[in-house]
NUKE-867403 format. One record per atom (N, C-alpha, C, O): residue number from 1; residue in one letter; atom name; z, y, x. Coordinates in nm, 3 decimals. Layout:
% residues N
 pos code site       Z       Y       X
 NUM    A   CA       Z       Y       X
...
***
This chain:
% residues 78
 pos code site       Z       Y       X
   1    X    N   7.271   3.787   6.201
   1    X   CA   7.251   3.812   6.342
   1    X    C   7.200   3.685   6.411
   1    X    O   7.098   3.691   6.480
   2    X    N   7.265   3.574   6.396
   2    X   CA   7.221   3.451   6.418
   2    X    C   7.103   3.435   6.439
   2    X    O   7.074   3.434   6.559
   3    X    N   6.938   3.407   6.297
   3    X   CA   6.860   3.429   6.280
   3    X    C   6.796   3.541   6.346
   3    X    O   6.679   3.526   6.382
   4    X    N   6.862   3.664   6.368
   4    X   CA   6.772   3.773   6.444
   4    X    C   6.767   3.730   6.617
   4    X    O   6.663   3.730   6.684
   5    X    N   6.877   3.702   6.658
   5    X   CA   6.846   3.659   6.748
   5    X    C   6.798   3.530   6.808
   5    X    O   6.808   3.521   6.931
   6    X    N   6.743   3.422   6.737
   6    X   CA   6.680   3.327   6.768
   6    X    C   6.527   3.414   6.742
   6    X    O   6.451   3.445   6.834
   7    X    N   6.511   3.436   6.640
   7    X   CA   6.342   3.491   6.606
   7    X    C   6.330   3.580   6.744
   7    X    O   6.250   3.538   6.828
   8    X    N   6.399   3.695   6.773
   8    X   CA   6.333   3.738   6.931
   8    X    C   6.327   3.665   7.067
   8    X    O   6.271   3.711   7.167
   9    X    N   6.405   3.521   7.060
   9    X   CA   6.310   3.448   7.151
   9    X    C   6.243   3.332   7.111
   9    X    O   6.215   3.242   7.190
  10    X    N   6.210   3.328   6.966
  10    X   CA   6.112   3.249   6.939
  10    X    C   5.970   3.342   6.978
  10    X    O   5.866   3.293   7.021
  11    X    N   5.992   3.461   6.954
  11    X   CA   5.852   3.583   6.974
  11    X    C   5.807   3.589   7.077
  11    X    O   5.688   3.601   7.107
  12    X    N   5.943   3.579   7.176
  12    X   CA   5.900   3.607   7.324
  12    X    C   5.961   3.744   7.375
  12    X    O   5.951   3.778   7.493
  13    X    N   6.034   3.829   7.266
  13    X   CA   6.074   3.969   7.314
  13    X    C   6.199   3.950   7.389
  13    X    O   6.226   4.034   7.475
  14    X    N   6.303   3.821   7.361
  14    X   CA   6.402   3.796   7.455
  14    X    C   6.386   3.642   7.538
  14    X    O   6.328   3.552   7.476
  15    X    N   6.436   3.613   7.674
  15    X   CA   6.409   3.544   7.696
  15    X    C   6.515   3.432   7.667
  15    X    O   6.624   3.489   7.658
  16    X    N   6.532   3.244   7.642
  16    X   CA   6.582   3.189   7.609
  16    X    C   6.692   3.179   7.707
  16    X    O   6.747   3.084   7.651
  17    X    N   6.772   3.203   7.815
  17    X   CA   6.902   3.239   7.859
  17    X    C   6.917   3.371   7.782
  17    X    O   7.012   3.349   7.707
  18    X    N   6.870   3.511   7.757
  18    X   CA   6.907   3.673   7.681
  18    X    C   6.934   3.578   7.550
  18    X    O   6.999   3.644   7.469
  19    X    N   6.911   3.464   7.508
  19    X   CA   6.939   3.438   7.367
  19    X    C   7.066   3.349   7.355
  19    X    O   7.122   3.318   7.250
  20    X    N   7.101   3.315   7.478
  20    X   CA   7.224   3.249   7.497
  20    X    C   7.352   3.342   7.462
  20    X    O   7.438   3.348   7.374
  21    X    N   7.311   3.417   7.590
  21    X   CA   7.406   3.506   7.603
  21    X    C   7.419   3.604   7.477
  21    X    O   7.536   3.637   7.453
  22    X    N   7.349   3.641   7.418
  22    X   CA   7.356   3.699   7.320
  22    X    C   7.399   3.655   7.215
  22    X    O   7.412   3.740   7.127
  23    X    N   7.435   3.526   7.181
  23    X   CA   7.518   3.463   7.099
  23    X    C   7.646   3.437   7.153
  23    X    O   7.747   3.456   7.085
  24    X    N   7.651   3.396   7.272
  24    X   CA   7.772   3.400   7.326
  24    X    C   7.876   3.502   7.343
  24    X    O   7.999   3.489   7.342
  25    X    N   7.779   3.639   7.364
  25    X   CA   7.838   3.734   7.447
  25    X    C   7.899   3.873   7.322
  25    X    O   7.996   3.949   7.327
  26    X    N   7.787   3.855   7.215
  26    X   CA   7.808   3.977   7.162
  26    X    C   7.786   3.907   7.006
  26    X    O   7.817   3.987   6.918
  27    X    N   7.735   3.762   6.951
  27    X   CA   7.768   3.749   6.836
  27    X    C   7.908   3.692   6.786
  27    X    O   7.974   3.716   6.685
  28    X    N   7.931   3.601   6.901
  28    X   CA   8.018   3.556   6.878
  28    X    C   8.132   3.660   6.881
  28    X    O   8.182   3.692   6.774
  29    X    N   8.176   3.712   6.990
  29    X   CA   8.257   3.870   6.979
  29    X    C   8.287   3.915   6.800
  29    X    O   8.380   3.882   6.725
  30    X    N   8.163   4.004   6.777
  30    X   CA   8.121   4.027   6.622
  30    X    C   8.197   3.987   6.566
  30    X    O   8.284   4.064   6.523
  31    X    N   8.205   3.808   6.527
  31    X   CA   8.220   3.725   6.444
  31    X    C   8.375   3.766   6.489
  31    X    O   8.434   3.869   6.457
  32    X    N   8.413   3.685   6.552
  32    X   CA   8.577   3.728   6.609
  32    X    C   8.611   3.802   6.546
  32    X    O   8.680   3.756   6.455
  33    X    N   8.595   3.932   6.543
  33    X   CA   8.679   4.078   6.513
  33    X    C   8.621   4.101   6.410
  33    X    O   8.667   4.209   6.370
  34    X    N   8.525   4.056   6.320
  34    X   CA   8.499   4.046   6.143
  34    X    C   8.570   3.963   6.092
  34    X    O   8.617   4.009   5.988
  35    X    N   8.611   3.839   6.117
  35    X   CA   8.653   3.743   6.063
  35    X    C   8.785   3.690   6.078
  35    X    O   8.848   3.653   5.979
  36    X    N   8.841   3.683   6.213
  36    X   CA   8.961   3.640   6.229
  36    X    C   9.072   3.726   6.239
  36    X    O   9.048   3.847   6.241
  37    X    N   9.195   3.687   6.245
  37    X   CA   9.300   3.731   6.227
  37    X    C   9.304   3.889   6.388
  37    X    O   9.273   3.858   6.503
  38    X    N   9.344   4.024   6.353
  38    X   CA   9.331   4.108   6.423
  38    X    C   9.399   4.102   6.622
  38    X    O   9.513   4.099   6.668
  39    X    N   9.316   4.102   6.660
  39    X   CA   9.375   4.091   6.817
  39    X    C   9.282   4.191   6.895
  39    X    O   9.171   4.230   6.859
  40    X    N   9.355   4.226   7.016
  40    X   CA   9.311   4.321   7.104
  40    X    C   9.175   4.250   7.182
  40    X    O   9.178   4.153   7.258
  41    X    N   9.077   4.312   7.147
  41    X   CA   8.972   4.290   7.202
  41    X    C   8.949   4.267   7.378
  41    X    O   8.899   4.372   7.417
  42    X    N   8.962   4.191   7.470
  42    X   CA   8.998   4.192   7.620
  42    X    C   8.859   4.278   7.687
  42    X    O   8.743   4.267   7.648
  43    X    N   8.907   4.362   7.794
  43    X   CA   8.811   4.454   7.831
  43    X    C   8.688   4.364   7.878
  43    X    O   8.572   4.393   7.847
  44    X    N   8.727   4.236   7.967
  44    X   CA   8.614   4.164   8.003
  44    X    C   8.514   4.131   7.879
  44    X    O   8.393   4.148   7.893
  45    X    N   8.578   4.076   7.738
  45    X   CA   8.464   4.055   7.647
  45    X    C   8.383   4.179   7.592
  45    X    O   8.277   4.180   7.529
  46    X    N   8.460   4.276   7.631
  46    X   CA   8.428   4.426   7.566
  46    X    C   8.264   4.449   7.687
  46    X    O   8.151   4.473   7.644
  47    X    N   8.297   4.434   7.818
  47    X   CA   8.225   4.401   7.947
  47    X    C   8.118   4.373   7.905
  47    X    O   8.040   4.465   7.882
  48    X    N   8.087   4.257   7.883
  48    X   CA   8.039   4.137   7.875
  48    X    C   7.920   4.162   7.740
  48    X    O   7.798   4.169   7.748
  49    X    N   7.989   4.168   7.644
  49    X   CA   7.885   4.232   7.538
  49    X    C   7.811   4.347   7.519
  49    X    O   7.727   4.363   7.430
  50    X    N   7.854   4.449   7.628
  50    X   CA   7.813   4.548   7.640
  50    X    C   7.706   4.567   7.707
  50    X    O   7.623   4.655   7.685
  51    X    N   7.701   4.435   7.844
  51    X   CA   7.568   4.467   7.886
  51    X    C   7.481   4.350   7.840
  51    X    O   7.376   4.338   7.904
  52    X    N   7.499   4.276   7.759
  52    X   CA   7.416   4.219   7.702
  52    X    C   7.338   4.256   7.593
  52    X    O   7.228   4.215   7.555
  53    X    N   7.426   4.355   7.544
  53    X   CA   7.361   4.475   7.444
  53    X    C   7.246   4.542   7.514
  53    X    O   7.130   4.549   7.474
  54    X    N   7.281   4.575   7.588
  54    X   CA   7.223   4.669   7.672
  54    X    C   7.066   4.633   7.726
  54    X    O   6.964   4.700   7.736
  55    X    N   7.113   4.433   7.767
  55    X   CA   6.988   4.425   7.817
  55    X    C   6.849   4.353   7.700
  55    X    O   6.733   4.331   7.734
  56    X    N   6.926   4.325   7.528
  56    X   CA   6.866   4.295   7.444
  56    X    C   6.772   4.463   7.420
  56    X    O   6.650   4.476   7.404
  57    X    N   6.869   4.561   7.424
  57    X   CA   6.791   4.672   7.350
  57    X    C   6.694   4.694   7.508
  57    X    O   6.591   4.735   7.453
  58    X    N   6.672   4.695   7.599
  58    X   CA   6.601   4.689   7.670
  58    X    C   6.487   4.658   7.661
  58    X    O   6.384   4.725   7.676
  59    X    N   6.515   4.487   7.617
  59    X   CA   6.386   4.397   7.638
  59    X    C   6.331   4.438   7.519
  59    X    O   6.212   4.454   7.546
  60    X    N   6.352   4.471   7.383
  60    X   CA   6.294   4.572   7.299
  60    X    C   6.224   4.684   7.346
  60    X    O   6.103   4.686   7.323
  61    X    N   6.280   4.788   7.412
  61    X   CA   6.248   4.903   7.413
  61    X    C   6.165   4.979   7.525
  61    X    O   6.107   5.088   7.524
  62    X    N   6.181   4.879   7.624
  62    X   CA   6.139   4.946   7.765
  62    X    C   5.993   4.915   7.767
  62    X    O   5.937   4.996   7.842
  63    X    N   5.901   4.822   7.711
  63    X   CA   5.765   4.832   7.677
  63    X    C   5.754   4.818   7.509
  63    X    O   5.746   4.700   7.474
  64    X    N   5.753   4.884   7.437
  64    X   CA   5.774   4.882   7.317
  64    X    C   5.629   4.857   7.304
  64    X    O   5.629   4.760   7.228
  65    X    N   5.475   4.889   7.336
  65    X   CA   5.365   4.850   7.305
  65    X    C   5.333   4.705   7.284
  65    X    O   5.283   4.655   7.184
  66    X    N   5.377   4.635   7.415
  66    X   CA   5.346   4.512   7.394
  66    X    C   5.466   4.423   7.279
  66    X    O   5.430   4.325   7.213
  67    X    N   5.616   4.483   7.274
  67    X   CA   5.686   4.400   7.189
  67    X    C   5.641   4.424   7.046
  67    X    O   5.679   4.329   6.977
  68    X    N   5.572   4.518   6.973
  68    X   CA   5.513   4.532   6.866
  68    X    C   5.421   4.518   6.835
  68    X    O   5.374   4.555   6.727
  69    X    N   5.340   4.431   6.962
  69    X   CA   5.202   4.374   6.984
  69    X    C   5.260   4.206   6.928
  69    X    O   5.217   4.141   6.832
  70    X    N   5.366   4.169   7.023
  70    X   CA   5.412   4.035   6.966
  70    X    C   5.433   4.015   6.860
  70    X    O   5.395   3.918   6.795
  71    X    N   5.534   4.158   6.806
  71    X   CA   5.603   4.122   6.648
  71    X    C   5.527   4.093   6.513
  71    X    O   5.555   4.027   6.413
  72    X    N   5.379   4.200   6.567
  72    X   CA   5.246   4.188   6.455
  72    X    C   5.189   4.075   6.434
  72    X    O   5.158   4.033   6.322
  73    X    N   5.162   3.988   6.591
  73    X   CA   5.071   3.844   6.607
  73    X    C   5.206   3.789   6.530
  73    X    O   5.190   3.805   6.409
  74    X    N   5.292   3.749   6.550
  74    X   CA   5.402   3.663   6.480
  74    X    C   5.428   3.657   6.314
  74    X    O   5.476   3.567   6.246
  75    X    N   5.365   3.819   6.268
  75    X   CA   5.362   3.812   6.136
  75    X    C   5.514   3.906   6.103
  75    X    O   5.545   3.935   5.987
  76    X    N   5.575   3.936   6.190
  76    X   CA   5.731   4.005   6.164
  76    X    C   5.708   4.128   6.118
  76    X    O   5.762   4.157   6.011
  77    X    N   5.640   4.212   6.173
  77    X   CA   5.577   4.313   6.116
  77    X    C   5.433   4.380   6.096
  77    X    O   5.346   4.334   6.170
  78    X    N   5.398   4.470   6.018
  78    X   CA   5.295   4.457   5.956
  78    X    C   5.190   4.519   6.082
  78    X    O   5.068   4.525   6.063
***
């Protein structure tokens, strides 16, 4: 996840604060509740990653022409 989310704002499909937060907000989370010892997830981080989810699949999806215009020039996909 790490790597995926640096490469979408190395591309340009997220912007470099969406790549903050997106490590902050929803990888780190991830990592938490894969890895460490079991605890109640707090509604604010539940919050918090949710709309950062929200606004990654966005910046993907809401002009999908031009983000698969980027992903091609970049070489990510064919």
């Amino acid at each position: 996840m790490l790597h995926r989310i640096d490469a979408a704002s190395e591309d340009g499909v997220i912007t470099e604060t969406r790549k903050k937060r997106a490590h902050e907000n929803i990888r780190v989370l991830g990592n938490d509740i894969l890895h460490d010892d079991w605890r109640e997830v707090k509604q604010e981080e539940f919050d918090e990653a949710q709309k950062y989810s929200q606004r990654v699949l966005e910046d993907f999806y809401d002009d999908r022409p031009t983000v698969e215009a980027r992903l091609r020039s970049s070489g990510r996909i064919p």
